[in-house]
C-alpha positions as CSV (number, residue, x, y, z in Angstrom):
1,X,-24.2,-22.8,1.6
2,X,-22.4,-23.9,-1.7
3,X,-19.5,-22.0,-2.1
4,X,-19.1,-23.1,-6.0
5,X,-22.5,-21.4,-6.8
6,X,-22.0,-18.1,-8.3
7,X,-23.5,-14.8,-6.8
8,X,-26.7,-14.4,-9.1
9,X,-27.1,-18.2,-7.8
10,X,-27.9,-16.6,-4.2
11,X,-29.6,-14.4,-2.6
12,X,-28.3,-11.1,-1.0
13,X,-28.9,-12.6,2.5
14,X,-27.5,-16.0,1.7
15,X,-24.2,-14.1,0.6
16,X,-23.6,-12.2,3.4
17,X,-24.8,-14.7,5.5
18,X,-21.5,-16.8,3.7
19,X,-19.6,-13.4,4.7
20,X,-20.3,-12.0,8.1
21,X,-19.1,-15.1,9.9
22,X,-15.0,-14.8,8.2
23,X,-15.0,-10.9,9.4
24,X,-12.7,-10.5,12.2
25,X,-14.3,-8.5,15.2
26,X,-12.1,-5.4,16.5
27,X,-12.2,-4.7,21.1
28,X,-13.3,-1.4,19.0
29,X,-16.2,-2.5,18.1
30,X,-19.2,-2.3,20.3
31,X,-22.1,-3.5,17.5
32,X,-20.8,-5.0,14.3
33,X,-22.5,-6.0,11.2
34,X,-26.2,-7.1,11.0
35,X,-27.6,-3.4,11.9
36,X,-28.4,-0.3,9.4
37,X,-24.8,0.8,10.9
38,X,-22.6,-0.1,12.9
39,X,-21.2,1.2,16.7
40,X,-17.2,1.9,17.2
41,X,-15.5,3.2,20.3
42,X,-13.5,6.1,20.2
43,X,-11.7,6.7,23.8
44,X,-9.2,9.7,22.1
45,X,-12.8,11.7,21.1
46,X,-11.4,11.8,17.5
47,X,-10.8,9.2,15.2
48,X,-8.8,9.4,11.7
49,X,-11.0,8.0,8.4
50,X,-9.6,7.4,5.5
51,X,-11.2,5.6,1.9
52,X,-9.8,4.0,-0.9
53,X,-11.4,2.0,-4.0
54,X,-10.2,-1.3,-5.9
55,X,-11.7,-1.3,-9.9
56,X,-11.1,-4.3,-11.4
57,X,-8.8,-4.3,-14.7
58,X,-8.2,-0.5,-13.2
59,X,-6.1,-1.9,-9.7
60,X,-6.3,-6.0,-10.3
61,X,-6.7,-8.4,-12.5
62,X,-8.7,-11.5,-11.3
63,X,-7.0,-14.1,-13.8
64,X,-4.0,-12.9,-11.6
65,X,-5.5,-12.5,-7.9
66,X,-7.4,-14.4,-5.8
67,X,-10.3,-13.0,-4.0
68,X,-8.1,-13.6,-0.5
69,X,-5.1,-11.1,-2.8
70,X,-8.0,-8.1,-3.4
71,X,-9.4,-8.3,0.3
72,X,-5.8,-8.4,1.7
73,X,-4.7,-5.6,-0.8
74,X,-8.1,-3.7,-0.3
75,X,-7.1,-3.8,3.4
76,X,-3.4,-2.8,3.9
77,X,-3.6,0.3,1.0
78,X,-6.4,1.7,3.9
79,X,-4.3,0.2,7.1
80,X,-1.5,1.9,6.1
81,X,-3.3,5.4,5.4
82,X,-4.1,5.3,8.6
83,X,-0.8,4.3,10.3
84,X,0.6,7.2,8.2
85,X,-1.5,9.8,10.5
86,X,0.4,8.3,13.5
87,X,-2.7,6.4,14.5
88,X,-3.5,2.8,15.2
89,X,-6.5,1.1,13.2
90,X,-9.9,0.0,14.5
91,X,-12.6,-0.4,12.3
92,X,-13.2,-0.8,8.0
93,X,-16.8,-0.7,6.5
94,X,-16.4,-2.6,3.0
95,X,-18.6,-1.7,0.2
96,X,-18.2,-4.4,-2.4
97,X,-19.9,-4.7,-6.0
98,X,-19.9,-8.0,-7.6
99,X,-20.5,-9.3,-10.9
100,X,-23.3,-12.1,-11.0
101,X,-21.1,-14.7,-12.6
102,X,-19.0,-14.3,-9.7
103,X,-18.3,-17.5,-7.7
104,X,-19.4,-16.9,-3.9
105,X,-16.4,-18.4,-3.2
106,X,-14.3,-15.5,-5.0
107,X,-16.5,-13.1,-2.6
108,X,-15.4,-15.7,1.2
109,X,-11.7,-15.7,-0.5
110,X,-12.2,-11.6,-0.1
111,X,-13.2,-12.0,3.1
112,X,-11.1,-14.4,4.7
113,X,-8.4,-11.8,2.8
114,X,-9.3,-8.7,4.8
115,X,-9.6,-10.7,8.5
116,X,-5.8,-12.3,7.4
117,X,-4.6,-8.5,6.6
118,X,-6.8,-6.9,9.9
119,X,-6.4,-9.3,12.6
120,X,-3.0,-8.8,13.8
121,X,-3.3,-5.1,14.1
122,X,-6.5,-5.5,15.8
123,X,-8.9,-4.0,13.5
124,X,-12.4,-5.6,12.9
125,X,-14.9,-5.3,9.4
126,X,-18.1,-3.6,10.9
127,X,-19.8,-3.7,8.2
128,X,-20.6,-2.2,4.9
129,X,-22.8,-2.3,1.7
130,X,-23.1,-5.3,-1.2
131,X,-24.5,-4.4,-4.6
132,X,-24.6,-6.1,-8.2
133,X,-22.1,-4.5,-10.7
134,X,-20.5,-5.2,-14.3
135,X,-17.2,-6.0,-12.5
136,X,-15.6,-6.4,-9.2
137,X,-15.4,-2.9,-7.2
138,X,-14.2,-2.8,-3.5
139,X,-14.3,0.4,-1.5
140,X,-13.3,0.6,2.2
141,X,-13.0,3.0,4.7
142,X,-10.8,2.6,8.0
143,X,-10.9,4.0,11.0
144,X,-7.8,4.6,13.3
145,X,-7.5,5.7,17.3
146,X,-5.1,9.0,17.8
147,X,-4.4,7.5,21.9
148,X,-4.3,10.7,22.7
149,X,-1.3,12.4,19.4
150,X,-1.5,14.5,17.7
151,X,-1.7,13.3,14.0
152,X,1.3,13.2,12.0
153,X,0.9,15.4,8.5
154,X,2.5,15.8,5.1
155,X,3.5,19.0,6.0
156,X,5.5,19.6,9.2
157,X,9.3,18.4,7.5
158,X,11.2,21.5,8.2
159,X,15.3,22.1,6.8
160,X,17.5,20.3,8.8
161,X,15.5,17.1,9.9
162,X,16.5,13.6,8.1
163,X,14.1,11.5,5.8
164,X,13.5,8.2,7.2
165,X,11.8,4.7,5.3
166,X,10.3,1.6,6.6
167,X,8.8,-1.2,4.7
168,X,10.1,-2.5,1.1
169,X,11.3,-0.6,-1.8
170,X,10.3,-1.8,-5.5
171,X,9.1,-5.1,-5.0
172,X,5.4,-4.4,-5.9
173,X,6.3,-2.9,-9.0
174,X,8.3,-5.8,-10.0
175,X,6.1,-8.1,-9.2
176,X,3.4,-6.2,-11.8
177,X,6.0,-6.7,-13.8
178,X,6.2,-10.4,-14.1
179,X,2.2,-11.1,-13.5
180,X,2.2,-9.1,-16.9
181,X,4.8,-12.1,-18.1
182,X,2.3,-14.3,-17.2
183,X,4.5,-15.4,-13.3
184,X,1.7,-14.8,-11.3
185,X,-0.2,-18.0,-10.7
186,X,-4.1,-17.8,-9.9
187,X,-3.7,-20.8,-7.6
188,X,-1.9,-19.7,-5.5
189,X,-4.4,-19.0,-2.4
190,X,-2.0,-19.6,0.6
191,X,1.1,-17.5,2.2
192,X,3.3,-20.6,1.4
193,X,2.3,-20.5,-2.3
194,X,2.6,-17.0,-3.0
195,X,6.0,-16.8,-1.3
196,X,7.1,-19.6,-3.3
197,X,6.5,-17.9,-6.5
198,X,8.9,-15.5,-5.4
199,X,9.2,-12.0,-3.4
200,X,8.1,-9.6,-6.2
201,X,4.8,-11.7,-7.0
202,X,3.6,-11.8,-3.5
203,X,4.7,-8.0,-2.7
204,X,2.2,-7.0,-5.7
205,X,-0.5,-9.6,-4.8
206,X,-0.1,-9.0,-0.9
207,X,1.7,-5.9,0.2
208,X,3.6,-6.0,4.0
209,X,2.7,-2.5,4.9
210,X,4.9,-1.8,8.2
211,X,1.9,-0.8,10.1
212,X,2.6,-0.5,13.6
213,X,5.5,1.8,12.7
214,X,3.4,4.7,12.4
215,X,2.2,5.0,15.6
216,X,6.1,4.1,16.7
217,X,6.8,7.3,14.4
218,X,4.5,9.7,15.8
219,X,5.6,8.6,19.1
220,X,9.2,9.2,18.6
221,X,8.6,12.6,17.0
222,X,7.9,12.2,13.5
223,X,7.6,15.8,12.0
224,X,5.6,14.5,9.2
225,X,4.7,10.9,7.2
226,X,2.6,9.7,4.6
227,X,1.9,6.4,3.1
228,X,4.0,5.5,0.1
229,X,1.8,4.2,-2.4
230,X,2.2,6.1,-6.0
231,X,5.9,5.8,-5.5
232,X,8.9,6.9,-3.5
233,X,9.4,10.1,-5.3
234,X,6.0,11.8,-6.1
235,X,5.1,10.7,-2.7
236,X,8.2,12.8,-0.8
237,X,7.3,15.5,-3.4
238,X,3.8,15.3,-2.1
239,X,5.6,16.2,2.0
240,X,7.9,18.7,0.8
241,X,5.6,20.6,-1.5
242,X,3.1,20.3,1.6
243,X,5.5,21.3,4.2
244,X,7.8,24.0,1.4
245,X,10.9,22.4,1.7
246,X,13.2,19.9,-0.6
247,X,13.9,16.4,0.2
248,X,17.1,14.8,-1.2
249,X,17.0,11.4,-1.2
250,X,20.2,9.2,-1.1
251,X,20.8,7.1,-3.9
252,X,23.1,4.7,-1.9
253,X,20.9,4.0,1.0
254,X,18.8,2.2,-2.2
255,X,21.4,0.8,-3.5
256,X,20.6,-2.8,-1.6
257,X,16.7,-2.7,-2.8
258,X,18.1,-2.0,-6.4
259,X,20.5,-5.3,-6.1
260,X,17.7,-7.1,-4.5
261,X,15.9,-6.8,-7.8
262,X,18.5,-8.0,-10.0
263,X,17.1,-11.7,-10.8
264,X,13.1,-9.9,-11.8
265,X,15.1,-6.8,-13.5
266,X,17.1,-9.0,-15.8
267,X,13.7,-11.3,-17.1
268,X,12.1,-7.7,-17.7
269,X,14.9,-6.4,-19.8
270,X,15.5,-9.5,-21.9
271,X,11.8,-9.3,-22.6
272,X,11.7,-5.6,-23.3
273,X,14.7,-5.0,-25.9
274,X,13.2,-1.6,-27.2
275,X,12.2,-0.7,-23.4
276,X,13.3,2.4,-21.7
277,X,16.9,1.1,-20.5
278,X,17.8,-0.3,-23.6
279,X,20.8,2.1,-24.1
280,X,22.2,0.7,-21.3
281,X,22.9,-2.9,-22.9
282,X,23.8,-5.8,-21.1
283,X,22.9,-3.7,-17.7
284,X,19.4,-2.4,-19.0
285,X,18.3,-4.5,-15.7
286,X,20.2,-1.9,-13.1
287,X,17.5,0.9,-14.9
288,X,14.3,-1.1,-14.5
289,X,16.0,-1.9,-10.9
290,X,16.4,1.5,-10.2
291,X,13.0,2.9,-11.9
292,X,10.9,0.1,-9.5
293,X,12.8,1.5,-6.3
294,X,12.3,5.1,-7.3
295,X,9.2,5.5,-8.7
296,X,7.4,1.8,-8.1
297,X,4.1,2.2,-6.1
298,X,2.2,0.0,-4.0
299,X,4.5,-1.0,-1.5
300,X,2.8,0.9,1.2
301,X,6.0,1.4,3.2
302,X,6.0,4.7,5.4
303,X,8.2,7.5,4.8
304,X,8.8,10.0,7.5
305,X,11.0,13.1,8.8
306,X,12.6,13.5,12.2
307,X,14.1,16.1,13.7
308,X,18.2,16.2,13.2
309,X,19.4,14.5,16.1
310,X,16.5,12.2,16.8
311,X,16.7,8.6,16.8
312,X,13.8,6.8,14.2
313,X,12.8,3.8,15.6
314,X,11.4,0.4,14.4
315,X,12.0,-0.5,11.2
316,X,12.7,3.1,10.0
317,X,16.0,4.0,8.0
318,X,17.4,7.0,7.2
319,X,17.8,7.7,3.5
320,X,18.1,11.4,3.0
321,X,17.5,14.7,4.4
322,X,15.2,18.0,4.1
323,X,16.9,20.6,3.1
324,X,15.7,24.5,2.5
325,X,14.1,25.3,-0.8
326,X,16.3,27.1,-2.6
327,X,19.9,25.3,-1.7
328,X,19.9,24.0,-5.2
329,X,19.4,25.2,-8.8
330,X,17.1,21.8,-9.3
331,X,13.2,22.1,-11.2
332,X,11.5,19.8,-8.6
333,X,11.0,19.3,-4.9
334,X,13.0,16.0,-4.6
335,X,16.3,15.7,-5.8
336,X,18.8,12.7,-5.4
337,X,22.2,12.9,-4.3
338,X,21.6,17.0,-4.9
339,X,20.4,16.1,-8.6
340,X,17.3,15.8,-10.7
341,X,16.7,11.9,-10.6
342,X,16.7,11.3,-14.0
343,X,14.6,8.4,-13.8
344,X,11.8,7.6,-16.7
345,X,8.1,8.6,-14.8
346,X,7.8,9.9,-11.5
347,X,5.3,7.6,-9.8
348,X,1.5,6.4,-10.5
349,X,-0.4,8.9,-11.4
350,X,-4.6,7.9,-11.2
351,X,-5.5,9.8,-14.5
352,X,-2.4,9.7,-16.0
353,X,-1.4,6.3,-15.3
Protein backbone atom coordinates (compact mmCIF):
# COMPACT_ATOMS: atom_id res chain seq x y z
CA UNK A 1 0.00 0.00 0.00
CA UNK A 2 0.88 3.79 -0.02
CA UNK A 3 3.11 4.48 2.58
CA UNK A 4 2.47 8.46 2.30
CA UNK A 5 -1.23 7.96 3.22
CA UNK A 6 -1.84 8.74 6.76
CA UNK A 7 -3.42 6.07 9.28
CA UNK A 8 -7.16 7.38 9.24
CA UNK A 9 -6.48 6.98 5.31
CA UNK A 10 -6.37 2.99 6.04
CA UNK A 11 -7.86 0.57 7.36
CA UNK A 12 -6.84 -1.40 10.54
CA UNK A 13 -6.01 -4.49 8.38
CA UNK A 14 -4.30 -2.56 5.64
CA UNK A 15 -1.97 -1.11 8.42
CA UNK A 16 -0.91 -4.11 9.94
CA UNK A 17 -0.89 -5.79 6.90
CA UNK A 18 2.05 -2.75 5.97
CA UNK A 19 3.53 -3.99 9.52
CA UNK A 20 3.63 -7.68 10.11
CA UNK A 21 5.84 -8.33 7.12
CA UNK A 22 9.07 -5.73 8.72
CA UNK A 23 8.72 -7.85 12.26
CA UNK A 24 11.71 -9.91 12.68
CA UNK A 25 10.69 -13.65 13.62
CA UNK A 26 12.61 -15.06 16.92
CA UNK A 27 13.76 -19.51 16.81
CA UNK A 28 11.45 -18.68 19.96
CA UNK A 29 8.72 -18.26 18.40
CA UNK A 30 6.49 -21.14 17.43
CA UNK A 31 3.22 -18.96 16.11
CA UNK A 32 3.70 -15.31 15.55
CA UNK A 33 1.41 -12.63 14.71
CA UNK A 34 -1.96 -13.12 12.77
CA UNK A 35 -3.70 -15.21 15.76
CA UNK A 36 -5.78 -13.84 19.02
CA UNK A 37 -2.17 -14.57 20.69
CA UNK A 38 0.74 -15.62 19.97
CA UNK A 39 2.94 -19.14 20.97
CA UNK A 40 6.68 -18.77 22.50
CA UNK A 41 8.94 -21.58 23.60
CA UNK A 42 10.27 -21.60 26.86
CA UNK A 43 12.88 -24.66 27.27
CA UNK A 44 14.14 -23.19 30.98
CA UNK A 45 10.10 -23.64 32.23
CA UNK A 46 10.27 -19.97 33.32
CA UNK A 47 10.62 -17.05 31.42
CA UNK A 48 11.42 -13.25 32.68
CA UNK A 49 8.64 -10.45 31.35
CA UNK A 50 9.21 -7.15 31.66
CA UNK A 51 6.96 -3.83 30.25
CA UNK A 52 7.73 -0.44 29.50
CA UNK A 53 5.59 2.52 27.74
CA UNK A 54 6.77 5.40 25.25
CA UNK A 55 4.16 8.75 25.63
CA UNK A 56 4.81 11.03 23.14
CA UNK A 57 5.97 14.76 24.34
CA UNK A 58 6.27 12.60 27.90
CA UNK A 59 9.57 10.19 26.37
CA UNK A 60 9.98 11.73 22.56
CA UNK A 61 9.34 14.25 20.52
CA UNK A 62 8.44 13.34 16.86
CA UNK A 63 9.75 16.79 15.28
CA UNK A 64 13.04 15.19 16.76
CA UNK A 65 12.64 11.19 16.19
CA UNK A 66 11.92 9.18 13.49
CA UNK A 67 9.44 6.46 13.77
CA UNK A 68 12.71 3.89 13.11
CA UNK A 69 14.36 6.18 16.62
CA UNK A 70 10.88 5.28 18.88
CA UNK A 71 10.75 1.55 17.71
CA UNK A 72 14.51 1.14 18.25
CA UNK A 73 14.27 3.10 21.67
CA UNK A 74 10.91 1.32 22.49
CA UNK A 75 12.95 -1.88 22.04
CA UNK A 76 16.39 -1.64 23.79
CA UNK A 77 14.75 0.30 27.23
CA UNK A 78 12.72 -3.51 27.38
CA UNK A 79 15.93 -5.62 25.85
CA UNK A 80 17.96 -4.36 28.38
CA UNK A 81 15.43 -4.94 31.35
CA UNK A 82 15.62 -8.18 30.48
CA UNK A 83 19.39 -8.72 30.08
CA UNK A 84 19.58 -7.08 33.52
CA UNK A 85 17.83 -10.39 35.12
CA UNK A 86 20.77 -12.28 33.59
CA UNK A 87 18.59 -13.61 30.82
CA UNK A 88 18.69 -13.59 27.09
CA UNK A 89 15.58 -12.05 25.08
CA UNK A 90 13.01 -13.93 22.95
CA UNK A 91 9.92 -12.46 22.36
CA UNK A 92 8.11 -8.49 22.50
CA UNK A 93 4.27 -7.99 22.04
CA UNK A 94 3.97 -4.23 20.96
CA UNK A 95 0.80 -2.32 21.72
CA UNK A 96 0.91 0.80 19.68
CA UNK A 97 -1.71 3.80 19.60
CA UNK A 98 -1.55 6.15 16.81
CA UNK A 99 -2.86 9.35 16.03
CA UNK A 100 -5.05 9.46 12.67
CA UNK A 101 -2.99 12.16 10.95
CA UNK A 102 -0.19 9.82 11.37
CA UNK A 103 1.74 8.92 8.12
CA UNK A 104 1.68 4.98 7.78
CA UNK A 105 5.04 5.45 6.99
CA UNK A 106 5.86 6.94 10.54
CA UNK A 107 4.07 3.61 11.88
CA UNK A 108 6.78 0.90 8.97
CA UNK A 109 9.68 3.48 10.20
CA UNK A 110 8.66 1.95 13.93
CA UNK A 111 8.69 -1.21 12.77
CA UNK A 112 11.65 -1.59 10.67
CA UNK A 113 13.08 0.28 14.20
CA UNK A 114 12.27 -2.51 16.53
CA UNK A 115 13.46 -5.63 13.89
CA UNK A 116 16.97 -3.28 13.55
CA UNK A 117 17.21 -3.12 17.60
CA UNK A 118 15.77 -7.10 17.96
CA UNK A 119 17.42 -8.98 15.30
CA UNK A 120 20.93 -9.32 16.43
CA UNK A 121 19.96 -10.57 19.83
CA UNK A 122 17.57 -12.91 18.37
CA UNK A 123 14.37 -11.75 19.62
CA UNK A 124 11.20 -11.66 17.34
CA UNK A 125 7.76 -9.15 17.60
CA UNK A 126 4.98 -11.73 18.12
CA UNK A 127 2.48 -9.64 18.13
CA UNK A 128 0.49 -7.13 19.86
CA UNK A 129 -2.51 -4.68 19.86
CA UNK A 130 -3.13 -1.32 17.41
CA UNK A 131 -5.56 1.28 18.51
CA UNK A 132 -6.54 5.05 17.57
CA UNK A 133 -5.23 7.66 20.16
CA UNK A 134 -4.70 11.61 20.53
CA UNK A 135 -0.89 10.98 20.27
CA UNK A 136 1.65 8.40 19.68
CA UNK A 137 1.81 5.66 22.64
CA UNK A 138 4.04 2.54 22.41
CA UNK A 139 3.96 -0.16 25.11
CA UNK A 140 6.02 -3.40 24.84
CA UNK A 141 6.53 -6.23 26.81
CA UNK A 142 9.73 -8.69 26.34
CA UNK A 143 10.29 -11.85 27.18
CA UNK A 144 13.79 -13.35 28.12
CA UNK A 145 15.01 -17.27 28.54
CA UNK A 146 16.84 -17.90 32.12
CA UNK A 147 18.98 -21.24 30.20
CA UNK A 148 18.76 -22.69 33.06
CA UNK A 149 20.20 -19.31 36.00
CA UNK A 150 19.12 -18.25 38.25
CA UNK A 151 17.99 -14.58 37.78
CA UNK A 152 20.27 -11.90 38.73
CA UNK A 153 18.34 -9.24 41.40
CA UNK A 154 18.75 -5.70 42.74
CA UNK A 155 19.41 -7.13 45.86
CA UNK A 156 22.14 -9.75 46.42
CA UNK A 157 25.32 -6.83 46.47
CA UNK A 158 26.82 -7.78 49.78
CA UNK A 159 30.08 -5.53 51.67
CA UNK A 160 33.09 -6.47 50.12
CA UNK A 161 32.12 -7.17 46.37
CA UNK A 162 33.16 -4.46 43.60
CA UNK A 163 30.66 -2.38 41.46
CA UNK A 164 31.14 -3.07 37.89
CA UNK A 165 29.56 -0.91 34.50
CA UNK A 166 29.20 -1.72 30.88
CA UNK A 167 27.71 0.38 28.26
CA UNK A 168 28.08 4.42 27.98
CA UNK A 169 27.91 6.91 30.58
CA UNK A 170 26.12 10.42 29.80
CA UNK A 171 25.75 10.49 26.36
CA UNK A 172 21.94 10.20 26.20
CA UNK A 173 21.53 12.93 28.41
CA UNK A 174 23.66 15.06 26.34
CA UNK A 175 22.30 14.35 23.44
CA UNK A 176 18.63 15.60 25.01
CA UNK A 177 20.48 18.30 25.57
CA UNK A 178 21.30 19.45 22.19
CA UNK A 179 17.91 18.07 20.36
CA UNK A 180 16.46 20.78 22.86
CA UNK A 181 19.08 23.26 20.94
CA UNK A 182 17.48 22.32 18.03
CA UNK A 183 20.89 19.50 16.82
CA UNK A 184 18.76 16.84 16.33
CA UNK A 185 17.76 16.48 12.67
CA UNK A 186 14.30 14.75 11.85
CA UNK A 187 15.99 13.43 8.68
CA UNK A 188 18.10 11.63 9.71
CA UNK A 189 16.60 7.95 9.23
CA UNK A 190 19.84 5.85 8.76
CA UNK A 191 22.87 4.67 11.21
CA UNK A 192 25.21 6.69 8.97
CA UNK A 193 23.14 9.90 9.46
CA UNK A 194 22.56 9.83 13.06
CA UNK A 195 26.20 9.03 13.75
CA UNK A 196 27.11 11.82 11.68
CA UNK A 197 25.28 14.29 13.76
CA UNK A 198 27.44 13.28 16.45
CA UNK A 199 27.70 10.65 19.50
CA UNK A 200 25.35 12.40 22.03
CA UNK A 201 22.37 12.85 19.34
CA UNK A 202 22.40 9.25 18.33
CA UNK A 203 22.87 7.86 22.08
CA UNK A 204 19.53 9.78 22.87
CA UNK A 205 17.73 8.89 19.60
CA UNK A 206 19.13 5.21 19.59
CA UNK A 207 20.56 3.88 22.80
CA UNK A 208 23.53 0.82 22.49
CA UNK A 209 22.30 -1.04 25.39
CA UNK A 210 25.30 -3.80 26.04
CA UNK A 211 22.83 -6.51 25.92
CA UNK A 212 24.46 -9.75 25.80
CA UNK A 213 26.52 -8.70 28.88
CA UNK A 214 23.91 -9.68 31.08
CA UNK A 215 23.74 -12.98 30.53
CA UNK A 216 27.86 -12.80 30.47
CA UNK A 217 27.19 -11.26 34.09
CA UNK A 218 25.01 -13.78 35.52
CA UNK A 219 27.30 -16.29 34.16
CA UNK A 220 30.40 -15.04 35.81
CA UNK A 221 28.68 -14.58 39.10
CA UNK A 222 27.01 -11.34 39.16
CA UNK A 223 25.66 -10.89 42.79
CA UNK A 224 23.16 -8.44 41.58
CA UNK A 225 22.36 -5.96 38.30
CA UNK A 226 19.86 -3.78 37.05
CA UNK A 227 19.39 -1.70 34.03
CA UNK A 228 20.61 1.79 34.26
CA UNK A 229 17.98 3.95 32.84
CA UNK A 230 16.92 6.89 35.43
CA UNK A 231 20.63 7.51 35.99
CA UNK A 232 23.79 6.09 37.43
CA UNK A 233 23.09 7.18 40.93
CA UNK A 234 19.37 6.61 41.83
CA UNK A 235 19.80 3.48 39.96
CA UNK A 236 22.85 1.99 42.37
CA UNK A 237 20.75 3.48 45.18
CA UNK A 238 17.92 1.41 43.91
CA UNK A 239 20.68 -2.13 44.53
CA UNK A 240 21.93 -1.04 47.58
CA UNK A 241 18.75 0.10 49.31
CA UNK A 242 17.38 -3.40 47.84
CA UNK A 243 20.25 -5.49 48.87
CA UNK A 244 21.04 -2.91 52.53
CA UNK A 245 24.35 -1.94 51.72
CA UNK A 246 26.23 1.31 50.30
CA UNK A 247 27.86 1.64 47.02
CA UNK A 248 30.69 4.14 46.53
CA UNK A 249 31.24 4.96 43.27
CA UNK A 250 34.61 6.24 42.02
CA UNK A 251 34.79 9.47 40.60
CA UNK A 252 37.99 8.75 38.60
CA UNK A 253 36.86 5.68 36.87
CA UNK A 254 34.29 8.61 35.14
CA UNK A 255 36.63 10.84 34.71
CA UNK A 256 37.16 9.68 30.75
CA UNK A 257 33.07 9.79 30.11
CA UNK A 258 33.18 13.32 31.76
CA UNK A 259 36.15 14.50 29.13
CA UNK A 260 34.28 12.71 26.45
CA UNK A 261 31.60 15.26 26.90
CA UNK A 262 33.59 18.26 26.83
CA UNK A 263 32.68 19.53 23.06
CA UNK A 264 28.36 19.02 23.90
CA UNK A 265 29.09 20.37 27.68
CA UNK A 266 30.71 23.57 26.50
CA UNK A 267 27.50 24.46 23.67
CA UNK A 268 25.19 23.79 26.82
CA UNK A 269 26.97 26.09 29.16
CA UNK A 270 27.48 28.96 26.69
CA UNK A 271 23.78 28.61 26.08
CA UNK A 272 22.74 28.36 29.70
CA UNK A 273 24.65 31.46 31.48
CA UNK A 274 22.23 31.43 34.56
CA UNK A 275 22.25 27.45 34.54
CA UNK A 276 23.21 25.39 37.49
CA UNK A 277 27.13 25.47 36.94
CA UNK A 278 27.27 28.93 36.38
CA UNK A 279 29.51 29.60 39.44
CA UNK A 280 31.90 27.71 37.96
CA UNK A 281 32.80 30.17 34.99
CA UNK A 282 34.73 29.47 32.16
CA UNK A 283 34.51 25.52 33.37
CA UNK A 284 30.61 25.58 33.96
CA UNK A 285 31.00 22.65 31.02
CA UNK A 286 33.07 20.12 33.60
CA UNK A 287 29.46 20.43 35.87
CA UNK A 288 27.04 19.74 33.08
CA UNK A 289 29.86 16.97 32.07
CA UNK A 290 29.77 15.60 35.35
CA UNK A 291 25.85 15.95 36.08
CA UNK A 292 25.08 13.90 32.54
CA UNK A 293 27.60 11.02 33.77
CA UNK A 294 26.12 10.98 37.24
CA UNK A 295 22.74 11.43 37.04
CA UNK A 296 21.91 11.28 33.02
CA UNK A 297 19.45 8.43 32.24
CA UNK A 298 18.69 6.54 29.23
CA UNK A 299 21.77 5.00 28.42
CA UNK A 300 20.70 1.62 29.36
CA UNK A 301 24.17 0.44 30.25
CA UNK A 302 24.15 -2.43 33.06
CA UNK A 303 25.55 -1.96 36.36
CA UNK A 304 26.43 -4.93 38.36
CA UNK A 305 28.36 -6.31 41.69
CA UNK A 306 30.81 -9.24 41.85
CA UNK A 307 32.22 -10.89 44.42
CA UNK A 308 35.81 -9.41 45.57
CA UNK A 309 38.16 -11.34 43.79
CA UNK A 310 36.08 -12.24 40.70
CA UNK A 311 36.94 -11.29 37.35
CA UNK A 312 33.83 -9.16 35.42
CA UNK A 313 33.81 -10.04 32.05
CA UNK A 314 32.80 -8.48 28.66
CA UNK A 315 32.52 -5.11 28.51
CA UNK A 316 32.15 -4.68 32.32
CA UNK A 317 34.50 -2.11 34.38
CA UNK A 318 34.95 -1.78 37.74
CA UNK A 319 34.07 1.64 39.19
CA UNK A 320 33.49 1.25 42.81
CA UNK A 321 32.80 -0.97 45.58
CA UNK A 322 29.88 -2.07 48.17
CA UNK A 323 30.72 -1.37 51.24
CA UNK A 324 28.66 -2.07 54.76
CA UNK A 325 26.04 0.50 55.74
CA UNK A 326 27.16 2.24 58.34
CA UNK A 327 31.15 2.76 57.38
CA UNK A 328 30.34 6.36 56.70
CA UNK A 329 28.52 9.37 58.41
CA UNK A 330 26.88 10.00 54.70
CA UNK A 331 22.61 10.78 54.37
CA UNK A 332 22.30 8.42 51.25
CA UNK A 333 23.04 4.99 49.99
CA UNK A 334 25.62 5.99 47.34
CA UNK A 335 28.39 8.05 48.02
CA UNK A 336 31.37 8.99 45.72
CA UNK A 337 34.83 8.80 46.62
CA UNK A 338 33.36 8.24 50.47
CA UNK A 339 31.23 11.57 49.93
CA UNK A 340 27.79 12.88 49.27
CA UNK A 341 28.03 13.54 45.34
CA UNK A 342 27.02 16.87 45.41
CA UNK A 343 25.70 16.89 42.08
CA UNK A 344 22.33 18.97 41.16
CA UNK A 345 19.32 16.10 40.87
CA UNK A 346 19.74 12.57 41.37
CA UNK A 347 18.37 10.86 38.28
CA UNK A 348 14.82 10.87 36.33
CA UNK A 349 12.29 10.61 38.40
CA UNK A 350 8.65 9.56 36.32
CA UNK A 351 6.46 12.05 38.54
CA UNK A 352 8.94 14.23 39.52
CA UNK A 353 10.69 14.63 36.38
Amino acid sequence: MNVSRTVSETTEDELLATIFPLLPRSAATELGPGDDAAVVRAPDGRFVVTTDVLVEDRHFRRRWSTGYDVGWRAAVQNLADVAAMGACPTSLVVSLVVPGDLEVAWVAGLARGLAAACVPWGAGVVGGDLSGGDGVVVAVTAHGDLEGRAPVRRSGARAGDVVAYAGTRGLSAAGLALAGMGRADLGADDDVARAAQGPETAAYLRPRSPLGAGAAAARAGATAMLDVSDGLLRDAGRVARASGVRIDLWRDAFAADAAALEDAARVVAAQDAGGPFARLGVDAWRGYADAWVLTGGEDHGLLATFPAGAAAPGPFRVVGQVLAPGEAAVRGSVTVDGRDPGTPGTGWDHFGG
